[in-house]
PDB file of the backbone (N, CA, C, O) and the ligand in Angstrom, with CONECT records:
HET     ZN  A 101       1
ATOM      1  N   UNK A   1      11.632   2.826 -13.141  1.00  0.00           N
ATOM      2  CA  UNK A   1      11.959   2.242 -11.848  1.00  0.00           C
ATOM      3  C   UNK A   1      12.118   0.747 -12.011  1.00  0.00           C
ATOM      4  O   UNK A   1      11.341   0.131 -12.741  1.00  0.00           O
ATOM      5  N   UNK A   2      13.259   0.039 -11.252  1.00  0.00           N
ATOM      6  CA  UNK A   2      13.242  -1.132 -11.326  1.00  0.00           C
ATOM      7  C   UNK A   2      12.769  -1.689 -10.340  1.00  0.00           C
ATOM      8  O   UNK A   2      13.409  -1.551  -9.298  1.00  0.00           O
ATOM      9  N   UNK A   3      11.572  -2.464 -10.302  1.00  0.00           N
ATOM     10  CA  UNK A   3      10.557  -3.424  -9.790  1.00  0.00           C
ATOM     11  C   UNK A   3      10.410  -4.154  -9.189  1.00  0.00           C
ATOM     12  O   UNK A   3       9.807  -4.424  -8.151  1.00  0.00           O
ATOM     13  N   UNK A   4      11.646  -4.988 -10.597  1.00  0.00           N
ATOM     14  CA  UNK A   4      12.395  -6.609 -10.383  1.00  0.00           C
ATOM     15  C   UNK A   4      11.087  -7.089 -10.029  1.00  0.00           C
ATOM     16  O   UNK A   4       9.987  -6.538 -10.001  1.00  0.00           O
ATOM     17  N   UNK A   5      11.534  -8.409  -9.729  1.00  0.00           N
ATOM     18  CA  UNK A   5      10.332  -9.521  -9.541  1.00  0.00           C
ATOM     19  C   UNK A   5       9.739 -10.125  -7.937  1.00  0.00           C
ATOM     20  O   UNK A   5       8.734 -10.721  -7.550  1.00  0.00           O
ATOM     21  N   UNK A   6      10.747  -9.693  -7.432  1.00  0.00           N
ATOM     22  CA  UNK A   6      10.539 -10.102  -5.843  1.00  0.00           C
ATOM     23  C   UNK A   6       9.682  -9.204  -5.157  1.00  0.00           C
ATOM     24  O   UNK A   6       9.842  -7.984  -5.125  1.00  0.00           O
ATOM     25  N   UNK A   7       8.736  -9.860  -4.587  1.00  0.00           N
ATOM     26  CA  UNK A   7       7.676  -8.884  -3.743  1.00  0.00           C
ATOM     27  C   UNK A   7       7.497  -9.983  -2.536  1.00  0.00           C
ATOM     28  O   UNK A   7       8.036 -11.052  -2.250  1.00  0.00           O
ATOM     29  N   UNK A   8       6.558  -9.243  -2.028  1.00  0.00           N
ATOM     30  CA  UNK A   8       6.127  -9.885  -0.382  1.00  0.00           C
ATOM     31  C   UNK A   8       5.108  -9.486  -1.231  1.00  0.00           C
ATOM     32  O   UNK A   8       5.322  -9.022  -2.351  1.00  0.00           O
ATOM     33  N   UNK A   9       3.221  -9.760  -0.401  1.00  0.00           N
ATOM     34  CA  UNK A   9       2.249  -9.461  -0.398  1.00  0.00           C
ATOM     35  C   UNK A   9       2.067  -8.227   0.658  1.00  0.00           C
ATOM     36  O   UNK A   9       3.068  -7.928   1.309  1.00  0.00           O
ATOM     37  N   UNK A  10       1.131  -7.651   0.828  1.00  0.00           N
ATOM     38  CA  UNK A  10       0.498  -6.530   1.247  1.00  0.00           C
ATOM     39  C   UNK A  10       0.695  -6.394   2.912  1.00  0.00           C
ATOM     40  O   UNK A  10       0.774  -5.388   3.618  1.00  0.00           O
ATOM     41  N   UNK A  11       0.738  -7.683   3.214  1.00  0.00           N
ATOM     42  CA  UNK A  11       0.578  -7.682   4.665  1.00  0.00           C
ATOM     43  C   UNK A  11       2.007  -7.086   5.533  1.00  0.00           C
ATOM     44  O   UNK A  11       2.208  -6.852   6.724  1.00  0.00           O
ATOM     45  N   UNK A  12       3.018  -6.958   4.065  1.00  0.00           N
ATOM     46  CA  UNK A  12       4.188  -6.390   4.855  1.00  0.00           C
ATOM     47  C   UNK A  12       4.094  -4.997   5.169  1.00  0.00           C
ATOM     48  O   UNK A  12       5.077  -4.404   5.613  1.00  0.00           O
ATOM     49  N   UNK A  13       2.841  -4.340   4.952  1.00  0.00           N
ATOM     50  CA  UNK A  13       2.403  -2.543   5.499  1.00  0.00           C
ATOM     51  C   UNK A  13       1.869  -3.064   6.420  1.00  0.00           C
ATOM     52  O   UNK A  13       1.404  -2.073   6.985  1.00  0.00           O
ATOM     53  N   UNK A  14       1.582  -3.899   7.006  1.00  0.00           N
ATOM     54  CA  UNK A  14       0.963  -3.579   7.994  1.00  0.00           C
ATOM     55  C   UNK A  14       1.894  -2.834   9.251  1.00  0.00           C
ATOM     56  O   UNK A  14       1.457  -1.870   9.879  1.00  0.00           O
ATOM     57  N   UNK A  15       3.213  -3.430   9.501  1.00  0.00           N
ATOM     58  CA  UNK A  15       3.384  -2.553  10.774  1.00  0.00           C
ATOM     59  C   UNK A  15       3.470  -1.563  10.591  1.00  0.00           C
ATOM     60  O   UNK A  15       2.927  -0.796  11.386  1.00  0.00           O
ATOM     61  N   UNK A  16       4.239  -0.992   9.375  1.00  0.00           N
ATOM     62  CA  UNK A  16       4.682   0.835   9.561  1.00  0.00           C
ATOM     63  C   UNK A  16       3.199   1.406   9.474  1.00  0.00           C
ATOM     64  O   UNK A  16       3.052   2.340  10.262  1.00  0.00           O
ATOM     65  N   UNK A  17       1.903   1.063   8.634  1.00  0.00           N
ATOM     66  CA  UNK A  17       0.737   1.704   8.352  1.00  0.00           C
ATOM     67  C   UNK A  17       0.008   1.241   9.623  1.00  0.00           C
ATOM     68  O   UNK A  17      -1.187   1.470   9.441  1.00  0.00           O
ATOM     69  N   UNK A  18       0.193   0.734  10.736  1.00  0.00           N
ATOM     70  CA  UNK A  18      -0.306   0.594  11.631  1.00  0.00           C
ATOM     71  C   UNK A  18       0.194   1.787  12.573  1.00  0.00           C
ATOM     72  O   UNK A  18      -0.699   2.101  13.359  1.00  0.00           O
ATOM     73  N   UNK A  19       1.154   2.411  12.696  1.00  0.00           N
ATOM     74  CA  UNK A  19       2.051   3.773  13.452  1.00  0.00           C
ATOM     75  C   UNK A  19       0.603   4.736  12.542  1.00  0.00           C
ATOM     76  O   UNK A  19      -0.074   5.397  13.329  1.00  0.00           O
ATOM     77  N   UNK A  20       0.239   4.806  11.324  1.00  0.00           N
ATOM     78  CA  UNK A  20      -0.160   5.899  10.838  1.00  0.00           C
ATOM     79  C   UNK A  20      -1.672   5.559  11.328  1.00  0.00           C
ATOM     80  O   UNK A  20      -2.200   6.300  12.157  1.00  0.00           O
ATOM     81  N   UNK A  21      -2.223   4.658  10.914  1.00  0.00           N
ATOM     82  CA  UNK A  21      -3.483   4.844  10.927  1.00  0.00           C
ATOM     83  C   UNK A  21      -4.076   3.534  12.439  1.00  0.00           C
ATOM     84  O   UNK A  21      -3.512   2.624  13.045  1.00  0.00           O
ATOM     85  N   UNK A  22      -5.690   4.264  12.482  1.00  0.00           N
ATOM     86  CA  UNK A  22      -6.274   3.626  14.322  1.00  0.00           C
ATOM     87  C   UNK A  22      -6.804   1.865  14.085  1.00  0.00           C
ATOM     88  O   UNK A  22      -7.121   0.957  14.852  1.00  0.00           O
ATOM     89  N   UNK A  23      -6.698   2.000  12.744  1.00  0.00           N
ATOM     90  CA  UNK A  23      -7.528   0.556  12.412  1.00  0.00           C
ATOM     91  C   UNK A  23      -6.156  -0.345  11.533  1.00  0.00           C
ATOM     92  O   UNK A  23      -5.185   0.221  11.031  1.00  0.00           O
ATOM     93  N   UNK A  24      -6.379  -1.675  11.526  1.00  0.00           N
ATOM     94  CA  UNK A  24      -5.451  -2.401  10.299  1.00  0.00           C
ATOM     95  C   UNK A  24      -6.125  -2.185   8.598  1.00  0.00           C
ATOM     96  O   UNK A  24      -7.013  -2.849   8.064  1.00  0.00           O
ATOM     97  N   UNK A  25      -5.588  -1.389   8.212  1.00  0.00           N
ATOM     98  CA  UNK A  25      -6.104  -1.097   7.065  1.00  0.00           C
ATOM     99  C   UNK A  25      -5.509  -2.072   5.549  1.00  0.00           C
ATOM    100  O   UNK A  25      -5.946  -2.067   4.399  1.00  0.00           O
ATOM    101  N   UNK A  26      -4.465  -2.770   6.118  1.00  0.00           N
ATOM    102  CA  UNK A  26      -4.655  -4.202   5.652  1.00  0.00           C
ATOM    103  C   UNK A  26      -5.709  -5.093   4.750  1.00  0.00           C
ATOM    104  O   UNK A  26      -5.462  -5.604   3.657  1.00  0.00           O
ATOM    105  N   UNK A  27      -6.869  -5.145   5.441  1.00  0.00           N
ATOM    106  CA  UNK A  27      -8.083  -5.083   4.990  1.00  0.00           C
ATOM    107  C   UNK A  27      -8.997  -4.466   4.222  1.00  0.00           C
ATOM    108  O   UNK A  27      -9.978  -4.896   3.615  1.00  0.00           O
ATOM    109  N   UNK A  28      -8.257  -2.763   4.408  1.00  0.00           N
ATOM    110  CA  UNK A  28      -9.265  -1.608   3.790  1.00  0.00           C
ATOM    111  C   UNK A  28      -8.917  -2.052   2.096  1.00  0.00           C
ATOM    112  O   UNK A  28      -7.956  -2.755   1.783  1.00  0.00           O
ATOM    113  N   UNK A  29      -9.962  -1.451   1.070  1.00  0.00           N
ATOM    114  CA  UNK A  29     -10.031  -1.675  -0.242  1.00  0.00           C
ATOM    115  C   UNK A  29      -9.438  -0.543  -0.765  1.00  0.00           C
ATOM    116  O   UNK A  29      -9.634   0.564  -0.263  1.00  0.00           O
ATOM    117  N   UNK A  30      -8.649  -0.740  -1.841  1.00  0.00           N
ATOM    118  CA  UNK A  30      -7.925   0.110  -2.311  1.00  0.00           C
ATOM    119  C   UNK A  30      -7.980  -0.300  -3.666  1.00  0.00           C
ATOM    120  O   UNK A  30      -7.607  -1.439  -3.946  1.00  0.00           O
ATOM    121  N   UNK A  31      -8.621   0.890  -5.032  1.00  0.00           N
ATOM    122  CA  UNK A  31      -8.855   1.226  -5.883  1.00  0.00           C
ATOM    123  C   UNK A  31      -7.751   1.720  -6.621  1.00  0.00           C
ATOM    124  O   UNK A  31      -7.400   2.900  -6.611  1.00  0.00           O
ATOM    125  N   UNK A  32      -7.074   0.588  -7.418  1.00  0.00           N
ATOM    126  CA  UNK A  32      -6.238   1.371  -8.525  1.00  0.00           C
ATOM    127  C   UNK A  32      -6.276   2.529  -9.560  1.00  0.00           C
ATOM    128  O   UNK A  32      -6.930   2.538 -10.603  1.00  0.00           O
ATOM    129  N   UNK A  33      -5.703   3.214  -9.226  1.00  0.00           N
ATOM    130  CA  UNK A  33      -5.648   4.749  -9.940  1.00  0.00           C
ATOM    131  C   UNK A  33      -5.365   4.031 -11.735  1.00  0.00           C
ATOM    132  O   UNK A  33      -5.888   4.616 -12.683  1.00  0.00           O
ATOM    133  N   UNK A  34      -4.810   3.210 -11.885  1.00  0.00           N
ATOM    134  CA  UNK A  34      -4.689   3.294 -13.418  1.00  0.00           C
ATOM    135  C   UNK A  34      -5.840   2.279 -13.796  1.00  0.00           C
ATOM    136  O   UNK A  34      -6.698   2.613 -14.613  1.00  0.00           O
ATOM    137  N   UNK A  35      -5.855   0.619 -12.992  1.00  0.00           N
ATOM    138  CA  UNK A  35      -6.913  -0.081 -14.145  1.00  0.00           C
ATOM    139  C   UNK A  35      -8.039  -0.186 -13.205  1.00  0.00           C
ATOM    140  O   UNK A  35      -9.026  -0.869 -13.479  1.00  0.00           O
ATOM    141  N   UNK A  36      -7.895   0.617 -11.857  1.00  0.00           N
ATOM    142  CA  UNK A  36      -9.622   0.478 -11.543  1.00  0.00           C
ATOM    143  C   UNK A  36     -10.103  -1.150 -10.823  1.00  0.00           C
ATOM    144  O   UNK A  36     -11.180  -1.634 -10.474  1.00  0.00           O
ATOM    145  N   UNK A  37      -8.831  -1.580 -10.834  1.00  0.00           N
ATOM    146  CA  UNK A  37      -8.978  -2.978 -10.023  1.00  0.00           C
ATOM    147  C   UNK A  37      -8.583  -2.898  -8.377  1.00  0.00           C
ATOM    148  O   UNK A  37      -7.553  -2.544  -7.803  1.00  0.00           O
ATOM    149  N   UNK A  38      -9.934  -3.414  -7.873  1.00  0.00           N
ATOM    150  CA  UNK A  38     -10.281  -3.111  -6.503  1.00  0.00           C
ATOM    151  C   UNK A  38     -10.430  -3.895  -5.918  1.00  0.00           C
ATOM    152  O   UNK A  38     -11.310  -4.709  -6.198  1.00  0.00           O
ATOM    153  N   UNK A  39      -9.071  -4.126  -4.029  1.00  0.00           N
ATOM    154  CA  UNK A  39      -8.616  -4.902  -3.625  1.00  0.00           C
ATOM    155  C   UNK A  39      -8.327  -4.762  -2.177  1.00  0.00           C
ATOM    156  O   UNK A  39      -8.480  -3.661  -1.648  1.00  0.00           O
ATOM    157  N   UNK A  40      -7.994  -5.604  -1.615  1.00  0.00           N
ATOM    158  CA  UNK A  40      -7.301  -5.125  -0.457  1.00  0.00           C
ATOM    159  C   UNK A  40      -6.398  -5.090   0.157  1.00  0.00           C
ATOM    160  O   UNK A  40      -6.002  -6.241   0.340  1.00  0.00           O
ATOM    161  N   UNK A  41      -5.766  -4.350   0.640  1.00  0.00           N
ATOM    162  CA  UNK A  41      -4.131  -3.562   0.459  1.00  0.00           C
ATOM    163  C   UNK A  41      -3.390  -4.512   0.779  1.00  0.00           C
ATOM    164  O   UNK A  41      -2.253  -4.292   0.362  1.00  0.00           O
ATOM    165  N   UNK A  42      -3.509  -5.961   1.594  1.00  0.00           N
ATOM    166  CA  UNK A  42      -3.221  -7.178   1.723  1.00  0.00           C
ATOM    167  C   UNK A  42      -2.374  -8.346   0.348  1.00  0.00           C
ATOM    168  O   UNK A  42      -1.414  -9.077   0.103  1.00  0.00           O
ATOM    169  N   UNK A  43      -4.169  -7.519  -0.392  1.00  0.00           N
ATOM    170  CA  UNK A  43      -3.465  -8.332  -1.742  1.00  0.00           C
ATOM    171  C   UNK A  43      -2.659  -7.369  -2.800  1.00  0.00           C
ATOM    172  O   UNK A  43      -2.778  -7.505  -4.017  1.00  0.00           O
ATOM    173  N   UNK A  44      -1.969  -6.551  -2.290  1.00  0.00           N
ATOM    174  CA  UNK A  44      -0.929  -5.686  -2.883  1.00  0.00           C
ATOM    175  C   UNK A  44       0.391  -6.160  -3.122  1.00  0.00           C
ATOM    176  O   UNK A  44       0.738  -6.839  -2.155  1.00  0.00           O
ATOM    177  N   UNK A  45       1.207  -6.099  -3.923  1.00  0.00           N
ATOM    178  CA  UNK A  45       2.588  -6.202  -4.022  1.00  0.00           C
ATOM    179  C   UNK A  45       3.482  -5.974  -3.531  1.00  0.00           C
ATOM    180  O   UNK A  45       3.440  -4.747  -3.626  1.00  0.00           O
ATOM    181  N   UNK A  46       4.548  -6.227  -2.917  1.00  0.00           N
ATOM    182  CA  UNK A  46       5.284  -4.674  -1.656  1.00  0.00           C
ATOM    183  C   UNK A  46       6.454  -5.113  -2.239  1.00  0.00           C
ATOM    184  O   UNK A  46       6.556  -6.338  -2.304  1.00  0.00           O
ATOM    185  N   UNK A  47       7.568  -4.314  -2.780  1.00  0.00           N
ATOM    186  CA  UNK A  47       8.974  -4.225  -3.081  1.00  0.00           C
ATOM    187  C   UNK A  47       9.111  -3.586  -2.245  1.00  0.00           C
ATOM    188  O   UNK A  47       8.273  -2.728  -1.964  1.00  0.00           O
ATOM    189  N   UNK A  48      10.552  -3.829  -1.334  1.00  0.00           N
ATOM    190  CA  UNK A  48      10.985  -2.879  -0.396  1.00  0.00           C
ATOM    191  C   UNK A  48      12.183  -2.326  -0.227  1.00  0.00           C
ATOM    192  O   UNK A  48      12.739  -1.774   0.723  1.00  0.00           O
ATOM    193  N   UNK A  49      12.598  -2.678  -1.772  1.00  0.00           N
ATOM    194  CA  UNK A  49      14.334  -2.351  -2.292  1.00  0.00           C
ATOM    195  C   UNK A  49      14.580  -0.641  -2.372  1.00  0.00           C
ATOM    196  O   UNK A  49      15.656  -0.079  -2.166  1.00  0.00           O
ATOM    197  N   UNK A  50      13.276   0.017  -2.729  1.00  0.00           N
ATOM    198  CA  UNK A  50      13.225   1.523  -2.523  1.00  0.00           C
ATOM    199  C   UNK A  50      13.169   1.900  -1.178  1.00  0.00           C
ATOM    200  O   UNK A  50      12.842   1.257  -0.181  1.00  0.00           O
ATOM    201  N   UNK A  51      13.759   3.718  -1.404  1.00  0.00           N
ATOM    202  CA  UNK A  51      13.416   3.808   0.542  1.00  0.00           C
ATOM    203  C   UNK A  51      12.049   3.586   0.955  1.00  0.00           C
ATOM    204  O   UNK A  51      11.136   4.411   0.982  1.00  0.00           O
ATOM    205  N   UNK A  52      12.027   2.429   1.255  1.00  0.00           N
ATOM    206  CA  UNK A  52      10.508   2.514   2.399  1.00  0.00           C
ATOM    207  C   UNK A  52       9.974   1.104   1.381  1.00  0.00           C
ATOM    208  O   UNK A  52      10.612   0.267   0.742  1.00  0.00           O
ATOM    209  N   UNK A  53       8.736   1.296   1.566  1.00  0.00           N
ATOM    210  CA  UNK A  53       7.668   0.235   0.848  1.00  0.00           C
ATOM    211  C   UNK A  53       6.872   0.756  -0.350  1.00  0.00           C
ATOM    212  O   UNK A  53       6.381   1.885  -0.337  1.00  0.00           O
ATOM    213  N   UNK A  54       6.761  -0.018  -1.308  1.00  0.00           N
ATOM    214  CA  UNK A  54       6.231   0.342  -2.425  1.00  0.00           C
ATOM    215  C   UNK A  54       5.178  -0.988  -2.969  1.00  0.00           C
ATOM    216  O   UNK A  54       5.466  -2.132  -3.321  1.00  0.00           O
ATOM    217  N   UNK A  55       3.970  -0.339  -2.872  1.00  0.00           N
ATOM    218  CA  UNK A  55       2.623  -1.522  -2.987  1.00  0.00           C
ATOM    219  C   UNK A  55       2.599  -1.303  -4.364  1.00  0.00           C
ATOM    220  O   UNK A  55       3.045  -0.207  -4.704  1.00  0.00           O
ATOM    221  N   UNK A  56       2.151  -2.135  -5.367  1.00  0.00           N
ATOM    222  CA  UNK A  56       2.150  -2.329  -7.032  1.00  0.00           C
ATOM    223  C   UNK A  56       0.907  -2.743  -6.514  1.00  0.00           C
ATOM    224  O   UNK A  56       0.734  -3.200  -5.384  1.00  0.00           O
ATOM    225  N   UNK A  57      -0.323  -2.494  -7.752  1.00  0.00           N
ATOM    226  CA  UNK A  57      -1.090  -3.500  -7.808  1.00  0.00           C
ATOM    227  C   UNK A  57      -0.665  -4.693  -8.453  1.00  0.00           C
ATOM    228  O   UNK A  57       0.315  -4.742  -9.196  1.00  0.00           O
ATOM    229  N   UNK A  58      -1.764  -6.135  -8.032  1.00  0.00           N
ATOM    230  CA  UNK A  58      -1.182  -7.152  -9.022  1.00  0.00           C
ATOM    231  C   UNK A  58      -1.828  -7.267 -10.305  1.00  0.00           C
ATOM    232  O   UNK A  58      -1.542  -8.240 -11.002  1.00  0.00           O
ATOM    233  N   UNK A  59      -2.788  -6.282 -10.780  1.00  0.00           N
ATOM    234  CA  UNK A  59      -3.752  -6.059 -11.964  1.00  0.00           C
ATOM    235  C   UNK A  59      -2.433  -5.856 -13.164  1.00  0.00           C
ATOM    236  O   UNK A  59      -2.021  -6.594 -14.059  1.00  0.00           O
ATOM    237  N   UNK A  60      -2.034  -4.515 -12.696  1.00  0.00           N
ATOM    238  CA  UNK A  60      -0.883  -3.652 -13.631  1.00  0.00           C
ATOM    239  C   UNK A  60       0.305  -3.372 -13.347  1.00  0.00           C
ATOM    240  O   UNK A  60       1.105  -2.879 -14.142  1.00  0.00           O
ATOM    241  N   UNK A  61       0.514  -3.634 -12.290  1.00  0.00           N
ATOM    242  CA  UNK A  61       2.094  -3.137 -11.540  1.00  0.00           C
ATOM    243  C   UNK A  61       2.077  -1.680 -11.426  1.00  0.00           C
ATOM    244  O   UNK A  61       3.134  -1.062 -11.297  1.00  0.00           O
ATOM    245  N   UNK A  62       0.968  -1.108 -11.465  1.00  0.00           N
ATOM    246  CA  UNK A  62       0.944   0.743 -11.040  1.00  0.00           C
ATOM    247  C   UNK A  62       1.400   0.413  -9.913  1.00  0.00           C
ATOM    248  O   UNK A  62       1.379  -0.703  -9.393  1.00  0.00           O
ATOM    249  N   UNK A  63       1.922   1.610  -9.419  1.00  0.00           N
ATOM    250  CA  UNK A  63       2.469   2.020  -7.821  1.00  0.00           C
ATOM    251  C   UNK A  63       0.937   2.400  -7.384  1.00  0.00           C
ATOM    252  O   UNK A  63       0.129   3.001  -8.091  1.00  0.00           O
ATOM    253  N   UNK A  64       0.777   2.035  -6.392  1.00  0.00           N
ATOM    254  CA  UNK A  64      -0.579   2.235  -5.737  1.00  0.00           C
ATOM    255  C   UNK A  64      -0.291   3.273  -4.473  1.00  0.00           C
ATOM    256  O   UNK A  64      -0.625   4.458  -4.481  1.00  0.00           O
ATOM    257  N   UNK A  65       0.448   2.541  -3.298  1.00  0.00           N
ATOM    258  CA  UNK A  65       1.088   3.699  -2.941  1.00  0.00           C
ATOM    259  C   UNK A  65       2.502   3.468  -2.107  1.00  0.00           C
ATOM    260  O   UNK A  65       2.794   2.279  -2.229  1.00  0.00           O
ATOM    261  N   UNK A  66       3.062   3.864  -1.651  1.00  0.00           N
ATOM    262  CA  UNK A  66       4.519   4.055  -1.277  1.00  0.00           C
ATOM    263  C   UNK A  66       4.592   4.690   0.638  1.00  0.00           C
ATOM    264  O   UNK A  66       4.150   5.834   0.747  1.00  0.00           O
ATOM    265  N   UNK A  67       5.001   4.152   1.756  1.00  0.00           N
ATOM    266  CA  UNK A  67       5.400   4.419   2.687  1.00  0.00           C
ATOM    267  C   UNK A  67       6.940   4.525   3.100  1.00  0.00           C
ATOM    268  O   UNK A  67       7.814   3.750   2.712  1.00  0.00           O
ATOM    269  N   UNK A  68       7.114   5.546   3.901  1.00  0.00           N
ATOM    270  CA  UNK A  68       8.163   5.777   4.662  1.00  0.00           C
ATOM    271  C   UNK A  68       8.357   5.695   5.750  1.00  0.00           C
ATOM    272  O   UNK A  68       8.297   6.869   6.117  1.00  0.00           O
ATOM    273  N   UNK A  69       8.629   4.912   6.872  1.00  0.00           N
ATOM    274  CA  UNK A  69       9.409   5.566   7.658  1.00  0.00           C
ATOM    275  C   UNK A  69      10.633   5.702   7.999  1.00  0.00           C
ATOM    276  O   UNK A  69      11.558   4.890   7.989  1.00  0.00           O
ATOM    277  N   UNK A  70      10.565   7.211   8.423  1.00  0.00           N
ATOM    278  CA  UNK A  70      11.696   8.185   8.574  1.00  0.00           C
ATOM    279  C   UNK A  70      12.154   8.280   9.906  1.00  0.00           C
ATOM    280  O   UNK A  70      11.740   7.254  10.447  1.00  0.00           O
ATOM    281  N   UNK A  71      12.886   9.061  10.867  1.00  0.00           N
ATOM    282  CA  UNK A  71      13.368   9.346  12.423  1.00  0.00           C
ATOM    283  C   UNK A  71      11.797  10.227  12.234  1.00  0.00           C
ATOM    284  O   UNK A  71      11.564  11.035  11.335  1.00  0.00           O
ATOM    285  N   UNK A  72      10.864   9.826  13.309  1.00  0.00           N
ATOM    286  CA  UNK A  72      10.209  11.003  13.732  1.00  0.00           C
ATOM    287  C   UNK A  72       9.031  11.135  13.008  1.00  0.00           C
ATOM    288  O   UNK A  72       8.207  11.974  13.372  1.00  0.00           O
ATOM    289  N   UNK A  73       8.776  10.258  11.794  1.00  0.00           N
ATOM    290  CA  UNK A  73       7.526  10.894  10.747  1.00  0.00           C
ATOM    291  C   UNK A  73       7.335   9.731   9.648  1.00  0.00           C
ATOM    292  O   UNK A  73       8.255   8.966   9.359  1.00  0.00           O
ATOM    293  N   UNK A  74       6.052   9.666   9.059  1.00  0.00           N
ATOM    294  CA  UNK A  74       5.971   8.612   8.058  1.00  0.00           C
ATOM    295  C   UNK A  74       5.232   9.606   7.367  1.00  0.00           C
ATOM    296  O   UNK A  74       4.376  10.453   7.623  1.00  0.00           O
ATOM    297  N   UNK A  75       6.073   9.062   6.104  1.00  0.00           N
ATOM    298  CA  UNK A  75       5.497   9.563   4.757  1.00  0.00           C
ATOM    299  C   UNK A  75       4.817   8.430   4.024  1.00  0.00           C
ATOM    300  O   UNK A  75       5.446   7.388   3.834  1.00  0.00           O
ATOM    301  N   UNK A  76       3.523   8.570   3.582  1.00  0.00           N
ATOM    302  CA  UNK A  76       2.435   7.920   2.864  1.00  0.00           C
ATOM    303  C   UNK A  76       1.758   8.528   1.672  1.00  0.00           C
ATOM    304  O   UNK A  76       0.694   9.147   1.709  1.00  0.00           O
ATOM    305  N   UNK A  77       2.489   8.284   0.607  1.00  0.00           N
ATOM    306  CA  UNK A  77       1.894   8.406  -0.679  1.00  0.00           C
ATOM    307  C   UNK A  77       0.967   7.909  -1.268  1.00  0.00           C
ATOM    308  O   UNK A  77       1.362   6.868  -1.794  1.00  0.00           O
ATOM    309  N   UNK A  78      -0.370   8.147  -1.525  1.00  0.00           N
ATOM    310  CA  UNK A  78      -1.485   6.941  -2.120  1.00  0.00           C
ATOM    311  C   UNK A  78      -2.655   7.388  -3.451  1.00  0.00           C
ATOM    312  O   UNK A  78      -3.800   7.106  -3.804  1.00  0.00           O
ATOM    313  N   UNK A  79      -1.135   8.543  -4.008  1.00  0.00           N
ATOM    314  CA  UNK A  79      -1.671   9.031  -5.372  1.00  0.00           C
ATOM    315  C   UNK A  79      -1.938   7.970  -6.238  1.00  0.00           C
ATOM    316  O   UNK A  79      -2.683   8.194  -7.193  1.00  0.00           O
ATOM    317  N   UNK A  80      -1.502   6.937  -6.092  1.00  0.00           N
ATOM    318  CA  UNK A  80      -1.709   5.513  -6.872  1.00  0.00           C
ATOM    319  C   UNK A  80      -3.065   5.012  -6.971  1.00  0.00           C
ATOM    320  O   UNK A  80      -3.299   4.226  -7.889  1.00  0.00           O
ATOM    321  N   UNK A  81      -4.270   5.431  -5.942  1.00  0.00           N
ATOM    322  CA  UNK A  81      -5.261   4.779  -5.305  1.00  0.00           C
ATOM    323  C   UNK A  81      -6.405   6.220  -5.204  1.00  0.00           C
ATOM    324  O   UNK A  81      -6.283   7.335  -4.695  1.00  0.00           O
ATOM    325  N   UNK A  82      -7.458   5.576  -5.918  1.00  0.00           N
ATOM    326  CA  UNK A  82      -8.542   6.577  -6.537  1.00  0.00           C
ATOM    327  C   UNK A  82      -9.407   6.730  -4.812  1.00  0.00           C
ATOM    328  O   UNK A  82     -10.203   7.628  -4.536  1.00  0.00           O
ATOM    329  N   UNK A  83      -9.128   6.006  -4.198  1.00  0.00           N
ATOM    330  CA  UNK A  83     -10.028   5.680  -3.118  1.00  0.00           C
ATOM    331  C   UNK A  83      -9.402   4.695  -2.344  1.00  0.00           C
ATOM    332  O   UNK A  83      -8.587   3.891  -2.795  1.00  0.00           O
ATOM    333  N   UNK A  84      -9.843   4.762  -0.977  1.00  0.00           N
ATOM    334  CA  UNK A  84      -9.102   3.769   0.031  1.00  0.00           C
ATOM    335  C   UNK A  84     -11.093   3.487   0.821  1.00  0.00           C
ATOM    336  O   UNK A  84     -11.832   4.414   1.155  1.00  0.00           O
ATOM    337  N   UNK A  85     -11.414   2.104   0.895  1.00  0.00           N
ATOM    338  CA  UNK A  85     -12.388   2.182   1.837  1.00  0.00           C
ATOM    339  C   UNK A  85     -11.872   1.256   3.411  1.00  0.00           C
ATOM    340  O   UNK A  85     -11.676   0.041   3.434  1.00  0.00           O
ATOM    341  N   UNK A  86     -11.768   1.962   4.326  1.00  0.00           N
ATOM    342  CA  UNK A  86     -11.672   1.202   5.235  1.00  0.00           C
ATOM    343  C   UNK A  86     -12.891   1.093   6.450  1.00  0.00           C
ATOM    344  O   UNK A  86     -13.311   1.950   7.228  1.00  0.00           O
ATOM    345  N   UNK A  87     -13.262  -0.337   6.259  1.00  0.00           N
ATOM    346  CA  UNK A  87     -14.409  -0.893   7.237  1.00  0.00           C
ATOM    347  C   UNK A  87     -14.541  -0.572   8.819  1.00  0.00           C
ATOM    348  O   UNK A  87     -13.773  -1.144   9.592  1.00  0.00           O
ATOM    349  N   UNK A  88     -15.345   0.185   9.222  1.00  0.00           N
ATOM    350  CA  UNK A  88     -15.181   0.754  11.327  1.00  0.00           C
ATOM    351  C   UNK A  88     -16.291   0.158  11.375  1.00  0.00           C
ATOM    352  O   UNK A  88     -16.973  -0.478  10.573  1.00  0.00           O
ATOM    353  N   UNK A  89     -16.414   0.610  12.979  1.00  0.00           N
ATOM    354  CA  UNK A  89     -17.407  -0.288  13.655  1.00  0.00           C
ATOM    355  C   UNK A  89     -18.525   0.586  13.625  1.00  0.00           C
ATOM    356  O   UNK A  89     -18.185   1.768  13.690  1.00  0.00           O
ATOM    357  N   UNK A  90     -19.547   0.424  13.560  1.00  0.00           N
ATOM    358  CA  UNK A  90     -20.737   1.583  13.911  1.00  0.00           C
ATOM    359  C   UNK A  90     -21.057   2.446  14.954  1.00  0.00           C
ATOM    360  O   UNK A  90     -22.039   3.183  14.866  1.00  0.00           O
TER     361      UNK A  90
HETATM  362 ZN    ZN A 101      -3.996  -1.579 -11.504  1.00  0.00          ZN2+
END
C-alpha cells in the first residue's frame, strides 16, 4: 500500500468515529497490534487517500485501524489494535 508521506494527526477520526461511538474516543488508548506502542488515537497518523481513513501508528506505520463511511453505515476496522481503552464516567 502506498502511504506516501502526508498525514493529518488522529484528530481527523474524530467526526466519522463520533457517528459510531457515545464518547470522543479521540482520547481512548489504542495499543498497536505489531510494536505494542500505546497511544491515543489522537496521536495516530490518518492518510485519507484510501476509501475512508486509515490511522498508522507513529511507532511503525502498522495500520492500526481504518474507517468508512459509506450511504447508510460505517465500517471500522481495528484489527490493527490489540486493545482500545476508552475512559467513562463512573
Ligand atoms: Zn506500532
Amino acid at each position: 500500500m502506498d502511504g506516501g508521506t502526508e498525514f493529518v494527526d488522529g484528530n481527523a477520526l474524530a467526526g466519522t468515529l463520533a457517528e459510531v461511538f457515545a464518547v470522543d474516543v479521540t482520547a481512548a488508548l489504542a495499543r498497536c497490534g505489531s510494536c505494542g506502542e500505546t497511544g491515543p488515537l489522537a496521536g495516530l497518523r490518518v492518510y485519507g487517500r484510501a476509501p475512508g481513513l486509515v490511522a498508522r501508528c507513529p511507532g511503525c506505520e502498522s495500520v492500526v485501524l481504518r474507517v468508512n463511511r459509506g450511504p447508510g453505515a460505517a465500517w471500522l476496522d481495528l484489527r490493527g489494535a490489540t486493545c482500545l481503552r476508552v475512559d467513562l464516567p463512573d
